[in-house]
C-alpha positions as CSV (number, residue, x, y, z in Angstrom):
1,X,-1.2,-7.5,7.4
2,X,1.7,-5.1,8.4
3,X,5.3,-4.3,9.2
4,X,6.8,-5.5,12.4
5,X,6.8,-1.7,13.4
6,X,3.2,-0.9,13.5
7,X,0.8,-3.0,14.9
8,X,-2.3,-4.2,13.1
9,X,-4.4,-3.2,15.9
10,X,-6.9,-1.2,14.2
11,X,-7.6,2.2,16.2
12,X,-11.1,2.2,18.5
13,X,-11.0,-2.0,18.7
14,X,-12.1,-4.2,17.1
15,X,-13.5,-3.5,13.2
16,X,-16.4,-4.1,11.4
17,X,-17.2,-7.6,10.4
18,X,-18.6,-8.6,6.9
19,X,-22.7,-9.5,8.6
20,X,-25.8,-10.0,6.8
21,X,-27.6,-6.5,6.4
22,X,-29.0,-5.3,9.3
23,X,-32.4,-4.3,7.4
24,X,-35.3,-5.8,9.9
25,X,-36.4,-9.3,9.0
26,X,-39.1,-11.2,10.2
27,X,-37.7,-14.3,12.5
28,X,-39.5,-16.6,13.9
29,X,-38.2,-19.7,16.6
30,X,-36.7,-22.7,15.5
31,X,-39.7,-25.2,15.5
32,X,-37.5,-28.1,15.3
33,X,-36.6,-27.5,19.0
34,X,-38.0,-27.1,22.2
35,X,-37.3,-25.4,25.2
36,X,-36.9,-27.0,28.3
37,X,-36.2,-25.3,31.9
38,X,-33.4,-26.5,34.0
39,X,-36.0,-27.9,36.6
40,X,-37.4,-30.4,34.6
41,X,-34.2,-31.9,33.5
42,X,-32.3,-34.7,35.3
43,X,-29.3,-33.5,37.9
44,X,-26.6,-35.7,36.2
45,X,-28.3,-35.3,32.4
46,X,-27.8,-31.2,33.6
47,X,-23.9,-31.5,34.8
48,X,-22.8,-33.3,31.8
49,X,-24.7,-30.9,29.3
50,X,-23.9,-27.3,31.4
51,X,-21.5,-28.3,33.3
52,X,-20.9,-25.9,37.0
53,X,-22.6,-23.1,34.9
54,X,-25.1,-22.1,37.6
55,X,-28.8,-22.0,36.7
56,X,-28.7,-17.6,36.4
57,X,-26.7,-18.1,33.7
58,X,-28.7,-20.8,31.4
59,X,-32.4,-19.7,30.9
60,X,-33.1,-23.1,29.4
61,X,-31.4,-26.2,27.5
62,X,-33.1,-26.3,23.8
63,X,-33.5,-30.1,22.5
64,X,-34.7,-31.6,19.6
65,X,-38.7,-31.8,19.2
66,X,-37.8,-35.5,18.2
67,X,-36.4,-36.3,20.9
68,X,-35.5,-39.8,19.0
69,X,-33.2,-38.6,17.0
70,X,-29.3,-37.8,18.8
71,X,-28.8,-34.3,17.8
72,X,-27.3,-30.8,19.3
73,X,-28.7,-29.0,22.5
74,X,-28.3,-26.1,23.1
75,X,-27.5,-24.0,26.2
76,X,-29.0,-20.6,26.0
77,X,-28.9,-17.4,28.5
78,X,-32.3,-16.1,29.8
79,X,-32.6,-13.7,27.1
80,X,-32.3,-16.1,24.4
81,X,-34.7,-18.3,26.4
82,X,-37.7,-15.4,26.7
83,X,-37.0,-14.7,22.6
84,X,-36.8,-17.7,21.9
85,X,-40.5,-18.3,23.9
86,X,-41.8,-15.3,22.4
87,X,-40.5,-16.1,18.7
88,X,-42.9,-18.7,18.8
89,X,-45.2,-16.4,17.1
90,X,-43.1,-14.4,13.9
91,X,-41.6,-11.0,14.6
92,X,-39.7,-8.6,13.0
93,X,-36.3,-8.0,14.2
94,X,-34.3,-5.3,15.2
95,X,-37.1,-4.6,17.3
96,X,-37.2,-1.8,20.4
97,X,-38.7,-4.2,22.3
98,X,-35.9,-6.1,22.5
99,X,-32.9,-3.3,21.9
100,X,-30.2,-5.6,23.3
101,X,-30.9,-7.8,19.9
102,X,-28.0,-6.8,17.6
103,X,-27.3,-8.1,13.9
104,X,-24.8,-9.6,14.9
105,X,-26.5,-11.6,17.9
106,X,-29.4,-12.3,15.3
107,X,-27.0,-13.6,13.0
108,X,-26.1,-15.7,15.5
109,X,-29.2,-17.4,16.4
110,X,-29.6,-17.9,12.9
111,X,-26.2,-20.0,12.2
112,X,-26.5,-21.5,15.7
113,X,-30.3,-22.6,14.3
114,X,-32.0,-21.5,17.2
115,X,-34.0,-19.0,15.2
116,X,-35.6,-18.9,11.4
117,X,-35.7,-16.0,9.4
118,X,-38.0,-15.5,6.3
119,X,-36.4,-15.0,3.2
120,X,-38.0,-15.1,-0.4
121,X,-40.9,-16.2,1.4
122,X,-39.3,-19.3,3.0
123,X,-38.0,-19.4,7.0
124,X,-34.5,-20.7,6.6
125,X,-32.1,-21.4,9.1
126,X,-28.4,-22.1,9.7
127,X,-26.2,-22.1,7.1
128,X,-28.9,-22.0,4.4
129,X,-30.0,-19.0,5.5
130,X,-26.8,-17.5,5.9
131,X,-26.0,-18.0,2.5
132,X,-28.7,-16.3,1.5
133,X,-28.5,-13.1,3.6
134,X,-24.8,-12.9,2.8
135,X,-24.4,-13.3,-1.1
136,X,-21.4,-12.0,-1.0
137,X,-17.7,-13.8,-1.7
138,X,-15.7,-15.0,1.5
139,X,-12.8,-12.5,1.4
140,X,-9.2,-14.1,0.9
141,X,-6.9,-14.3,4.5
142,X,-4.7,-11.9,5.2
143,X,-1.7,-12.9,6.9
144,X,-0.1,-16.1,7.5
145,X,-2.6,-16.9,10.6
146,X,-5.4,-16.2,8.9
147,X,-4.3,-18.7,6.0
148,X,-3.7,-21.2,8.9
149,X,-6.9,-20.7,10.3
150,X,-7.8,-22.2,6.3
151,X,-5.9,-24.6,7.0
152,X,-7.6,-25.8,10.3
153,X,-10.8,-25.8,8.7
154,X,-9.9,-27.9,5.9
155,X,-8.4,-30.5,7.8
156,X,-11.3,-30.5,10.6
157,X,-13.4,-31.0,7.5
158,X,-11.6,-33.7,5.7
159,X,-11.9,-35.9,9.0
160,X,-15.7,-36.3,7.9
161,X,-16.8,-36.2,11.6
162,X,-20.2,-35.7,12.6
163,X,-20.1,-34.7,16.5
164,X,-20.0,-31.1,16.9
165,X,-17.6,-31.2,20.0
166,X,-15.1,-33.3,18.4
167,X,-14.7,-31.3,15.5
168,X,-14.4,-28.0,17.9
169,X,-11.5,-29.6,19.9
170,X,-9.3,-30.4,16.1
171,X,-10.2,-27.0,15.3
172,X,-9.1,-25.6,18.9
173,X,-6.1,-27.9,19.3
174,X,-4.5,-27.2,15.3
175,X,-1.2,-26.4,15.2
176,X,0.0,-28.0,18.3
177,X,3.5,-29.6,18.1
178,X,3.9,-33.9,17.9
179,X,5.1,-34.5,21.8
180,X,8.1,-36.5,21.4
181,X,9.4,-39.8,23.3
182,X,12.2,-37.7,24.7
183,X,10.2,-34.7,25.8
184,X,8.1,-37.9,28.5
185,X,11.0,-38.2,30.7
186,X,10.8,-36.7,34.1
187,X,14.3,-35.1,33.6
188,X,12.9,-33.1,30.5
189,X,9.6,-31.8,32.3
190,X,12.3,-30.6,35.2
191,X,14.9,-28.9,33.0
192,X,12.1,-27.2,30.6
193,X,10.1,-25.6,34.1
194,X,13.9,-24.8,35.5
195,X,14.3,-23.0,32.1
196,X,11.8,-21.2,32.4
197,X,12.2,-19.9,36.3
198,X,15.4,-18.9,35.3
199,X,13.8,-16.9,32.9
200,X,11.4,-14.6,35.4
201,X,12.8,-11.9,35.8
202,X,14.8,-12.0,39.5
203,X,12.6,-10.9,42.2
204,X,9.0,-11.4,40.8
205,X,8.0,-13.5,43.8
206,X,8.6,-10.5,46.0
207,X,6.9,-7.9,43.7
208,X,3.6,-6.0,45.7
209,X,2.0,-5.9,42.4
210,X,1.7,-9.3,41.3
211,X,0.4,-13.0,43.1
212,X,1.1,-16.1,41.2
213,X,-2.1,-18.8,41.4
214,X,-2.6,-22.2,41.2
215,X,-3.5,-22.8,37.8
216,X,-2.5,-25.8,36.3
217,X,-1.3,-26.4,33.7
218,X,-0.5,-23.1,33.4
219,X,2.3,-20.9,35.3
220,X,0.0,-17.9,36.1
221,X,0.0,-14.4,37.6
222,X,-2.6,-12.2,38.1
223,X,-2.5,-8.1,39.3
224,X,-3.7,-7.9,43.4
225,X,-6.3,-5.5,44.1
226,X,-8.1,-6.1,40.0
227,X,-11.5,-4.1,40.0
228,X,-14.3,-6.3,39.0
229,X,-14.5,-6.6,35.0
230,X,-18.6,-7.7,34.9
231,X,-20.1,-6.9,31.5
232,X,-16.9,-6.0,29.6
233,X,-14.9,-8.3,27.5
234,X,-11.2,-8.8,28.0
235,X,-8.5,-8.6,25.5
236,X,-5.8,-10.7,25.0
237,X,-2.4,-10.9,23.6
238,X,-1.3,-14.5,22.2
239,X,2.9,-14.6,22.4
240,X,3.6,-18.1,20.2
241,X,7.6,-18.5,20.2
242,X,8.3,-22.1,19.1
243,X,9.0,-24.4,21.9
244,X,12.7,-23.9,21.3
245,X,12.6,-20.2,21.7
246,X,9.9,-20.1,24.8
247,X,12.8,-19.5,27.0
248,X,14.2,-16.5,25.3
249,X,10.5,-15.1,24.8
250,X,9.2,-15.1,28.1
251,X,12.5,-13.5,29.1
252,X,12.6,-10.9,27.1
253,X,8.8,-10.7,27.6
254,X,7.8,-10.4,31.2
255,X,10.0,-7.4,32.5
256,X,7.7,-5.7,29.6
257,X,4.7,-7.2,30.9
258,X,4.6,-6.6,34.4
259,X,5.1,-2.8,33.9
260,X,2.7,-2.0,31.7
261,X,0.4,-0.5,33.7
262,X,-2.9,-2.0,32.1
263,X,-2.2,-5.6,32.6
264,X,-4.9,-8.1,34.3
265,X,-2.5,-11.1,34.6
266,X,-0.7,-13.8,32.0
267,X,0.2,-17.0,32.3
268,X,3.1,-19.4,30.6
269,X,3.3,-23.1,30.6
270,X,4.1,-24.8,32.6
271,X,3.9,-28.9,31.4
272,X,5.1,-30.5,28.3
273,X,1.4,-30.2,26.9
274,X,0.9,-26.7,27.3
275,X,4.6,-25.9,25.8
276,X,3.5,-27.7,22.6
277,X,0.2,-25.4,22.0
278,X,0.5,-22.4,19.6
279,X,-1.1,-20.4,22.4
280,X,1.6,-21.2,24.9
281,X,1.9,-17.6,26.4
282,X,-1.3,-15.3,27.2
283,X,-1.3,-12.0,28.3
284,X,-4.8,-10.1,29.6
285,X,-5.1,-6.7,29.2
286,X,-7.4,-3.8,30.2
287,X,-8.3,-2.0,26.6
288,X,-7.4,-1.8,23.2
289,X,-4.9,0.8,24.2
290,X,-2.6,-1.7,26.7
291,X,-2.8,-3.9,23.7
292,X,-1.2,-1.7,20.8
293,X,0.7,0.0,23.4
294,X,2.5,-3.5,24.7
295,X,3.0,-5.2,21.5
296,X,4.3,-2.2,19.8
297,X,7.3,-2.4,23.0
298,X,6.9,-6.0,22.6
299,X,7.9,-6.0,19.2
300,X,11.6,-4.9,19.4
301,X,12.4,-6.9,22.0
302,X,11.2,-10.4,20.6
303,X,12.7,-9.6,16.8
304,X,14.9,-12.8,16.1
305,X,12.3,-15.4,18.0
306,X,10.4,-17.8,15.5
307,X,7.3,-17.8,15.2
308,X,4.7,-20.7,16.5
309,X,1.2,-18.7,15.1
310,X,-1.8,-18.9,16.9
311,X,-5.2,-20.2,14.2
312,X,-8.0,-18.1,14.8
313,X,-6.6,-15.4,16.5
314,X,-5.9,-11.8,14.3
315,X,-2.0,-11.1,13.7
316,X,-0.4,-8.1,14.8
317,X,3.4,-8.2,13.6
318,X,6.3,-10.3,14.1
319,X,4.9,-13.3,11.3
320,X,2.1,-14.2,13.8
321,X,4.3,-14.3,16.9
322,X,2.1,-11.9,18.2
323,X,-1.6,-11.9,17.6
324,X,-4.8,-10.8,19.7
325,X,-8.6,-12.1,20.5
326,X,-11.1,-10.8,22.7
327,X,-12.4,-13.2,25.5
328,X,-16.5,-13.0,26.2
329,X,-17.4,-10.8,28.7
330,X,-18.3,-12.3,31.8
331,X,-22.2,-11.8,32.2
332,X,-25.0,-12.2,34.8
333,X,-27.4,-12.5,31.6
334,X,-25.8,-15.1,29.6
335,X,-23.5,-18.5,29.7
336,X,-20.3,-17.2,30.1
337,X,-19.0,-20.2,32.3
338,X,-19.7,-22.1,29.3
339,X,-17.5,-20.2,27.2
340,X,-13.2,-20.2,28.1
341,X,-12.0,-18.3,25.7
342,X,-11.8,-16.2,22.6
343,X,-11.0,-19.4,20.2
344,X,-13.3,-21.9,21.9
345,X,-16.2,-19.0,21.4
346,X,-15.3,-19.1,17.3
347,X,-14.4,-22.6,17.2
348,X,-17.5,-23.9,18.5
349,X,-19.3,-21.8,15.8
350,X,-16.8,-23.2,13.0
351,X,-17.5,-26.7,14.2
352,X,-21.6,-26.1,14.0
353,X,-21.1,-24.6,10.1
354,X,-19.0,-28.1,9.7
355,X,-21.8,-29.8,10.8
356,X,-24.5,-28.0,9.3
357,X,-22.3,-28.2,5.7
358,X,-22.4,-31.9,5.9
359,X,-26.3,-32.7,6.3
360,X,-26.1,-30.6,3.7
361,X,-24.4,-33.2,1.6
362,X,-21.6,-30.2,0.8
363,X,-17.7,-31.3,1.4
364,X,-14.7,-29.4,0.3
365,X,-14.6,-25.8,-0.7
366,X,-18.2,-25.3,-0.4
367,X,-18.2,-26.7,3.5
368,X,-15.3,-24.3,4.2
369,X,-17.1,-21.4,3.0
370,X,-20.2,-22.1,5.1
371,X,-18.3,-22.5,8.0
372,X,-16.8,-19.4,7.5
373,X,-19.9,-17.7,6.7
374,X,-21.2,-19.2,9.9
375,X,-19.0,-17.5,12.1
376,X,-18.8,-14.1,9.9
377,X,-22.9,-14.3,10.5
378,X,-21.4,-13.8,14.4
379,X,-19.1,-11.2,13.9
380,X,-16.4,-12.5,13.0
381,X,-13.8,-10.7,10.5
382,X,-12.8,-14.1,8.5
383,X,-10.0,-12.6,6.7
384,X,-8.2,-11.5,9.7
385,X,-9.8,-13.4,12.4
386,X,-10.2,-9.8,14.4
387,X,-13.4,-10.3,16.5
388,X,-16.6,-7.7,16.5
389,X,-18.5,-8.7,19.3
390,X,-17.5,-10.5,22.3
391,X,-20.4,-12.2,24.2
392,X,-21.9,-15.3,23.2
393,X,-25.8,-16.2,23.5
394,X,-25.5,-20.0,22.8
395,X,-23.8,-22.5,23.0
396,X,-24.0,-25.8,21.1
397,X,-23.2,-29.0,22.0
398,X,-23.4,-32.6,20.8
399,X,-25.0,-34.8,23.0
400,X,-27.4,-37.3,22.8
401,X,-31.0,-35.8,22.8
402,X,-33.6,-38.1,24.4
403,X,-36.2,-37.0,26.1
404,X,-35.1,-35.1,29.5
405,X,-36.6,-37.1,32.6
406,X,-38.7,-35.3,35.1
407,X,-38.0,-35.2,38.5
């Protein structure tokens, strides 16, 4: 994408994605699901489909009208719960009645199947109807992460799953190194966290700026006195040494770190199976600006270290040793809670074009493509994995769909 010397962060954030046109379509709701309120569905049938995520920030759980068949339900905010209800009869969309409603958010609904959209006089939905709205080739990856990213798909397809979840958590966990017998032993797990304390730079503890929390698996630290962040999205810089080099990164790393003035917090690992994850080292940042300004100081400092490479994330020098996402925004108006992270967000869209390519009866090539185009239909820059848009609406998962019990 580009020389170690100049970032590929692209000026202003985050780029524009390849979308269907934005042209105003007439959509309808899905009518292959229905909506159901939190209220009317069973406590412990609630907790293992949402989770803690508190009832302001699911509008409604969407199941299958045959609620026979095991499908996907959907957890969707309160906006996407009132569209969704008034949907029911066809409108045309952008609309000013509902200006929050981007193309990118309606591209969304569409892949995630939530709504239909007419299109040569047929309402199509998911990836059918992406393929149509977006004709266009999927552009080649630029960049050796983006090529991994390829590489995650095709294996999450070869393994010819059919839950939704599952495939999301091969495509998350890609790239993570075989644990060896050696690496079990209690004496390892103690020299590999004495390593890394020896690392920090001397005095951290004591530093007025900075409180280390309890987060574990993770060795974490966050800024004291961080203003409140509702409603904007956070970006993050990946640092992916191999595990032999971790040591030497996070050394030459965090003196970096904890000066740069626009720092939220980072966190290191701190176990045996957080050191083997290509995302091993995570660094959240104010704006766009702290970004290119740390990795370009960043990138001196760690020439030499090999590079891990983080799938799905956008690459931004050093062979994929550094690379960026940008978490959802924490929101009062939509399922945040439900959503971790950056590469869960586009995972979990990935995983539904998987599954949406195979009861489709198409494998291969074809499947990878409408996968792609799924998440592309988002926001999503497929050639570079550099995200558009930050906040997610839905969120699928596979569970088994009976009716929900009243109570």
């Amino acid at each position: 994408m580009s020389s170690p010397e100049t970032p590929a962060v692209r000026p202003g954030g985050p780029g524009p994605a390849t979308r269907p046109p934005a042209d105003r379509y007439l959509y309808r709701s899905n009518p292959r699901y229905v909506l159901r309120g939190l209220d009317t569905i069973d406590p412990s049938e609630r907790r293992a489909l949402i989770g803690s995520s508190s009832g302001s920030a699911v509008g409604g759980l969407l199941f299958p009208a045959d609620g026979t068949v095991p499908g996907t339900v959907k957890a969707v905010s309160p906006s996407t719960a009132r569209l969704f209800q008034q949907a029911a009869v066809p409108t045309r969309l952008p609309s000013p009645r509902w200006p929050g409603v981007s193309g990118e958010d309606l591209g969304d609904l569409v892949g995630a199947e939530v709504l239909e959209v007419l299109v040569a006089g047929r309402f199509l939905t998911g990836v059918e109807a992406i393929a149509e709205l977006a004709r266009q080739p999927v552009e080649p990856p630029e960049g050796r992460l983006a090529a991994l990213s390829l590489d995650a798909i095709a294996y999450a397809e070869s393994l010819r799953l059919r839950d939704q979840a599952a495939i999301a958590e091969r495509l998350y966990a890609f790239h993570r190194v075989p644990i060896r017998t050696a690496w079990r032993t209690v004496g390892y797990e103690d020299a590999f966290r004495a390593g890394l304390r020896h690392a920090l730079p001397h005095g951290l503890g004591g530093d007025p700026r900075w409180t280390e929390y309890r987060h574990h698996p993770w060795r974490a630290f966050r800024r004291r006195r961080t203003p409140a962040r509702a409603g904007r999205p956070t970006v993050k810089l990946y640092i992916s040494p191999t595990t032999d080099d971790l040591a030497g990164t996070v050394a030459a790393s965090v003196a970096l770190i904890v000066s740069a003035p626009e720092v939220l917090g980072w966190k290191v690992a701190d176990t045996v199976d957080t050191m083997v994850r290509p995302d091993k080292f995570v660094v959240y940042l104010e704006s766009w600006r702290a970004l290119r300004d740390l990795a370009g100081e960043l990138t001196p400092a760690l020439a030499g270290a090999q590079a891990h490479g983080v799938p799905f994330t956008c690459e931004t020098g050093l062979d994929g040793l550094l690379s960026w996402g940008l978490d959802p925004a924490p929101s009062p108006d939509g399922p945040g809670s439900l959503v971790d992270s950056w590469r869960t967000w586009v995972t979990a869209r990935l995983a539904g074009g998987l599954v949406q390519a195979r009861q489709a009866g198409l494998t291969g090539s074809q499947a990878h493509a409408a996968a792609l185009r799924r998440a592309r239909a988002a926001g999503v820059d497929t050639s570079t994995w550099q995200p558009v848009r930050g906040r997610a609406g839905v969120l699928e998962r596979s569970a088994p769909c009976g009716r929900p019990k009243t109570g």
